[in-house]
N, C-alpha and C positions, 0 to 999 in steps of 0.2 A: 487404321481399321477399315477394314473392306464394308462399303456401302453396296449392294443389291436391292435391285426392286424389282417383283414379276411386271409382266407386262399386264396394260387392264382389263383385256379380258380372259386372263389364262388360262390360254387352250388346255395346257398339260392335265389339269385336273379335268377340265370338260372331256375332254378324249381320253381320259381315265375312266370316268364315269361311263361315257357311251361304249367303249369298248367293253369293260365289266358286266355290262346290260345282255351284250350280246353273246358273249360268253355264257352265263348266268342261262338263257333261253335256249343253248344249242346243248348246256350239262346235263340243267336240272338246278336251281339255284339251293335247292338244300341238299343236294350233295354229299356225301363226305368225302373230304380229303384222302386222297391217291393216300396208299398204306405200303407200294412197294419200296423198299428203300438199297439206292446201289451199294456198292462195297465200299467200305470203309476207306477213308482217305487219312489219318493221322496227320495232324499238324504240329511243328515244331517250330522253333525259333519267335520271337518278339510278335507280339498280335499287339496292331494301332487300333487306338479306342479312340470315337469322335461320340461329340454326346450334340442331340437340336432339341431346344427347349433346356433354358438353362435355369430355371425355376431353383425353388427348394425341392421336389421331386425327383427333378433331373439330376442335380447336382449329388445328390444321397446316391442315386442309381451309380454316377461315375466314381465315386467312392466306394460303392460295392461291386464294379466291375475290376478296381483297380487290389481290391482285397480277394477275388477271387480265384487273378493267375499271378505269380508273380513276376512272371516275363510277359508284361503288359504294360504300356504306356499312355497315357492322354493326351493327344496330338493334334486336336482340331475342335474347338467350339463355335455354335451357331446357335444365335436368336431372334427374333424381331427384334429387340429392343439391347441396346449396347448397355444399359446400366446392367441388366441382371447380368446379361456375359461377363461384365468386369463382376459384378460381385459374385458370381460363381466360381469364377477363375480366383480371386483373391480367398476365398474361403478353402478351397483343393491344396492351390500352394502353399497354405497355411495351414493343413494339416499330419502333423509329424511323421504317422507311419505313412504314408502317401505322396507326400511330396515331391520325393525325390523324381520321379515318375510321370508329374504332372509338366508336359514338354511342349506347350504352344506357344508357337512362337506367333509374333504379329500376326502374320501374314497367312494365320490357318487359326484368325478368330472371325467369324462371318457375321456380319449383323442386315437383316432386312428378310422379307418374304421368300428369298430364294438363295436363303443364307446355308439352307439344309442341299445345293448341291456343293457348294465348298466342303463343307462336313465327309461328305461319302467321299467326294474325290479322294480323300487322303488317310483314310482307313480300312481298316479290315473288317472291323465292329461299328455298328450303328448304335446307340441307346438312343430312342423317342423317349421323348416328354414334353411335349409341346400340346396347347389345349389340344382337346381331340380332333375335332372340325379338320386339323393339315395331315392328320395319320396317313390316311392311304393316300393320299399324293408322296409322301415322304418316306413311307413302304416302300408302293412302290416304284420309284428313283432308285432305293437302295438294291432291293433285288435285279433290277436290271441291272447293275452296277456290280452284282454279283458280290455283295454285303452278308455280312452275318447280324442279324438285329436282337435286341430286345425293344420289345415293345409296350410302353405303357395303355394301361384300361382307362375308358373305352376304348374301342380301336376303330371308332367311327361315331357319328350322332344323328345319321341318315340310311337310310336303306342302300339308296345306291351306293352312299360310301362304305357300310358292310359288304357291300357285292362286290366294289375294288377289290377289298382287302380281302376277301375270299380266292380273288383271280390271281393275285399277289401272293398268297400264300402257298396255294398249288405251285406258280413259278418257282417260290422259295423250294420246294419240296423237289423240283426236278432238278434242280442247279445243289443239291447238297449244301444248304443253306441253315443254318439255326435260326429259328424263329419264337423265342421264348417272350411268355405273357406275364404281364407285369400285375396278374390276377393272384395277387402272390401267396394268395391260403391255401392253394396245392402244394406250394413246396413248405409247407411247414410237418415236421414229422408227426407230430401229436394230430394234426388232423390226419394226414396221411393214414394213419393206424386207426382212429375212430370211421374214418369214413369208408374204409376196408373193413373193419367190424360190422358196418349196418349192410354194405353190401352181401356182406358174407351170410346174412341174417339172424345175426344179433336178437333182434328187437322182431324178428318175422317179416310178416309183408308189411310194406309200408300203406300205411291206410291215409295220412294228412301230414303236412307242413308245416311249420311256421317259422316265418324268419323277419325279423325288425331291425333296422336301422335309423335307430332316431338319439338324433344327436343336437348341439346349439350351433347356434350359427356359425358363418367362416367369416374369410377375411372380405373387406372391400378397400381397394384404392385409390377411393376417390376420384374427382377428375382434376386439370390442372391448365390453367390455361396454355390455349397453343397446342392443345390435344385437339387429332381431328376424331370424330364421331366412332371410326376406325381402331384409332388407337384407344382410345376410351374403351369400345367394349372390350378388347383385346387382353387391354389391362387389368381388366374387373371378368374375364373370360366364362366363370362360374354360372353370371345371371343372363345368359346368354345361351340360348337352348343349339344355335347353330355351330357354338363352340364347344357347348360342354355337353350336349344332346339330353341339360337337366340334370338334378343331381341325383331321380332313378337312374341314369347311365353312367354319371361319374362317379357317384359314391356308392350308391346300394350294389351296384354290379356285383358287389363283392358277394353280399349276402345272395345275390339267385344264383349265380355261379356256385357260390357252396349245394344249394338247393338241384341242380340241376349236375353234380360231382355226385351228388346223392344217387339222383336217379339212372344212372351208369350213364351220363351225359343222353339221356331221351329227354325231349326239348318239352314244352307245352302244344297241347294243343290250339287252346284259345286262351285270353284271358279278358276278365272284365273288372273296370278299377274306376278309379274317383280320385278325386285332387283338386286340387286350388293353392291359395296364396290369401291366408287370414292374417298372417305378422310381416311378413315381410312383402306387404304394400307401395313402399315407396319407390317412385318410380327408376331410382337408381339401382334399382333390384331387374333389370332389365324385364324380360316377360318369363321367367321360370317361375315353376311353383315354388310351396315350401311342403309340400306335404303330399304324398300319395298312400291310397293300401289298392291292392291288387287283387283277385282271386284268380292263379291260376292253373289251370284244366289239364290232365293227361288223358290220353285215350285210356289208359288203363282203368281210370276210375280215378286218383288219385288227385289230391288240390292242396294247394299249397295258398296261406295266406299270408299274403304281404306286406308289411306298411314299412315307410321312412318318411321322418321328419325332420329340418333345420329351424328349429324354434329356440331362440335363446332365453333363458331362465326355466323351461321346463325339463323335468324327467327324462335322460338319456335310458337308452337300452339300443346294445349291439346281439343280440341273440338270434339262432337256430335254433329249432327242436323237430324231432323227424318221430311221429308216432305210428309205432306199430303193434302189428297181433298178441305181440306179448312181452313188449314196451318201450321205453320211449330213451330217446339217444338225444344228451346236450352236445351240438357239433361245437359250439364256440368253447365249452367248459372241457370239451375233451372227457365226457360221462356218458355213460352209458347205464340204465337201470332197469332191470329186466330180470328178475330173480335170481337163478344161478347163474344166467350170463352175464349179468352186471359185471363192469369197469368203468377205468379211471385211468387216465395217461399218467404212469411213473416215471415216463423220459425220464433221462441225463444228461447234461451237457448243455452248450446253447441249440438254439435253435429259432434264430433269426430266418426268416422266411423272406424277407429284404436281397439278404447276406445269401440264404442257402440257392434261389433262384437264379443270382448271379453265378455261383459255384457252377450251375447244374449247365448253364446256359454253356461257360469256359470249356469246363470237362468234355463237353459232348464235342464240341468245335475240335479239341486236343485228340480226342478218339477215333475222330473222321465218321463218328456218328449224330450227326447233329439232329437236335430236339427240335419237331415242330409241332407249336400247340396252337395252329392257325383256325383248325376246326373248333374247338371249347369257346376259343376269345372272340370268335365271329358270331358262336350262337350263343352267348351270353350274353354280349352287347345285344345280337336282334332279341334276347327276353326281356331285357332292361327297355328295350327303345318298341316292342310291341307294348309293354302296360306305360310308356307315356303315350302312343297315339292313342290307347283307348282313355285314360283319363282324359287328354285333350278334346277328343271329341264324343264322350258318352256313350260310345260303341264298344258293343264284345268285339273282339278282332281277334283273327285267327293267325297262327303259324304262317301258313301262307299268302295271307292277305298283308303282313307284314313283310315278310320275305321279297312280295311283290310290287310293294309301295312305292311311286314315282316319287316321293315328295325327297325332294332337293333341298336342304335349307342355304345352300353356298350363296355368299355374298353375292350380287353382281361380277364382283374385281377385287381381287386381293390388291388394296394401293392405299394409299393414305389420303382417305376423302369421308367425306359424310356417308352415312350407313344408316338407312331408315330402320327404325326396331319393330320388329315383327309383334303385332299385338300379341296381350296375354291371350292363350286357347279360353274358348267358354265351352263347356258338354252341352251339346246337342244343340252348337252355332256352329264352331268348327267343323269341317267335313276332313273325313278318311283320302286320303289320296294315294 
């Protein structure tokens, strides 16, 4: 098995970052993404699928890239860590309808920090799923590389690394690149059709929001001796604000993306929010919260209320609700109630949102029109990762004051060494940066 290590203080990301900055100030860092698209290119023949980050997330992904064409192969896997690669690799191979397909051989299984450029060398398809913190270093690798990705949410946990992955995805978009987000409630049909309902105006003008994700707690695994500070947090990546940018960015993302699909993708203006960490205090909980609510602002007038929570033993609730002039739309229930315009999704069929994204990602690539949804996944993360700086530090924070934020959370060095933990934020200790 191939052992890699970056070097300690990897340039690649630092000259990722600065170079995105300066991009970023010569564009316009809110932008949108170039919309002209060249002439189709049609692809035929066997398309190689490498997958980095070989997780439970990962691994579902390369099982739904491999159900989505059937002249497609899995050719290359890359992890930090060599157990989940074997047990991702033994769990594929060992899946009936798939198997036959899953084709790594040794010497295009990568394990260490710079395991993700073995990966690209030897495919055609990219799937990320590695904590977020290495997305736009491993973007973008793959688009100069001239890759087709999908890419798991969030797609960064820092500002400047949303401003990478903005730079990275324009490049995607000139190079005829697919670039599909693992934001995966867009490709479900039944939202698809409610959330074109409310657009269409359904329910009237939309007057307020509400959207919750609160859920019990996740997994933790422990530490083990002979783990350096490094690999601990790595392994436990969740409680780790520099890896998972919190879990308003890794988990709720879902819920303000639906909220901001609502609003024909127009972003917030500001938002002002509150948070802490009342149950899960122990300090193996690295410095995340467990709990945020949010209020956030449109120029139009319009506010959306927020909260998620990981508290184990109480009350879950996954819900949207979009109300308007003359009524109110269940996004998660797929309802809509509003006198005569009331509905209810009567789909048929499956509709795995999993499954259909990977579908949507193959087809476009097959067509020679390939999908980019670099602009949605970039400002959804920045709406996830604008209500943690204002819960962290007690400040309304603006669109742009976020868009523009220096703060860096990247290690010193991607290497296997002690890694001091960034304390828990306190509102109105912490400062905006």
């Amino acid at each position: 098995m191939s052992e890699r290590h970056a070097a300690p203080l990897d340039p690649s990301r630092r000259d990722l970052l600065r170079d995105a900055t300066a991009a970023a100030a010569a564009t316009g860092a809110i932008a949108p993404l170039a919309r002209a698209r060249p002439a189709p290119r049609p692809v035929e023949g066997a398309l190689r699928v490498g997958l980095i980050g070989c997780g439970g997330r990962g691994t579902g992904a390369a099982a739904n890239a491999l159900r989505a064409d059937p002249d497609t192969e899995l050719v290359a896997l890359g992890d930090a860590f060599g157990d989940h690669l074997d047990n991702c690799l033994n769990t594929l191979a060992n899946t009936a309808d798939i198997a036959e397909r899953v084709r790594v051989d040794e010497d295009k299984r990568f394990v260490g920090f710079d395991a993700y450029q073995g990966v690209i060398e030897h495919c055609d398809v990219v799937l990320l799923a590695t904590s977020p913190h290495f997305r736009p270093l491993h973007v973008a690798a793959a688009v100069e590389a001239g890759r087709h990705l999908f890419v798991e949410k969030p797609i960064a946990t820092d500002a400047p690394g949303v401003r990478a992955m903005r730079e990275a995805c324009r490049r995607a978009e000139e190079k005829q690149l697919a670039v599909v987000s693992g934001l995966c409630y867009r490709y479900q049909r039944a939202k698809q059709e409610t959330v074109s309902r409310i657009r269409d105006g359904a329910i009237g003008d939309i007057v307020c929001m509400q959207t919750t994700y609160n859920t019990g707690g996740l997994w933790h695994r422990g530490r083990k001796e002979g783990w350096s500070e490094m690999e601990y947090q790595m392994r436990n990546w969740l409680y780790f604000t520099w890896l998972s940018g919190d879990h308003i960015a890794e988990q709720h993302i879902h819920s303000l993306d639906k909220i901001a699909w609502v609003m024909g993708d127009v972003y917030p203006a500001k938002c002002t929010s509150s948070g802490g960490r009342i149950v899960r205090t122990d300090p193996k909980y690295g410095n995340i919260y467990d709990h945020f609510n949010n209020v956030y602002e449109w120029e139009s007038g319009a506010r959306c209320f927020s909260s998620c929570r990981q508290w184990s033993g109480a009350a879950s609730d996954v819900s949207d609700y979009v109300y308007g002039t003359r009524g109110t739309a269940n996004i998660q229930r797929h309802r809509i109630e509003a006198g005569p315009w009331s509905w209810r999704w009567k789909g048929d069929g499956p509709d795995d949102m999993y499954q259909n994204e990977h579908d949507a990602l193959f087809a476009s690539i097959r067509k020679g029109e390939p999908i980019n949804n670099g602009e949605y996944m970039c400002n959804s993360t920045m709406m996830a990762i604008m209500g943690r700086m204002s819960a962290y530090t007690g400040q309304t924070i603006t669109w742009e004051q976020a868009w523009n934020s220096a703060e860096d959370l990247s290690p010193p060095a991607h290497e296997w060494s002690d890694l001091e933990t960034r304390p828990v934020a306190q509102p109105g200790i912490t400062r905006f940066s």
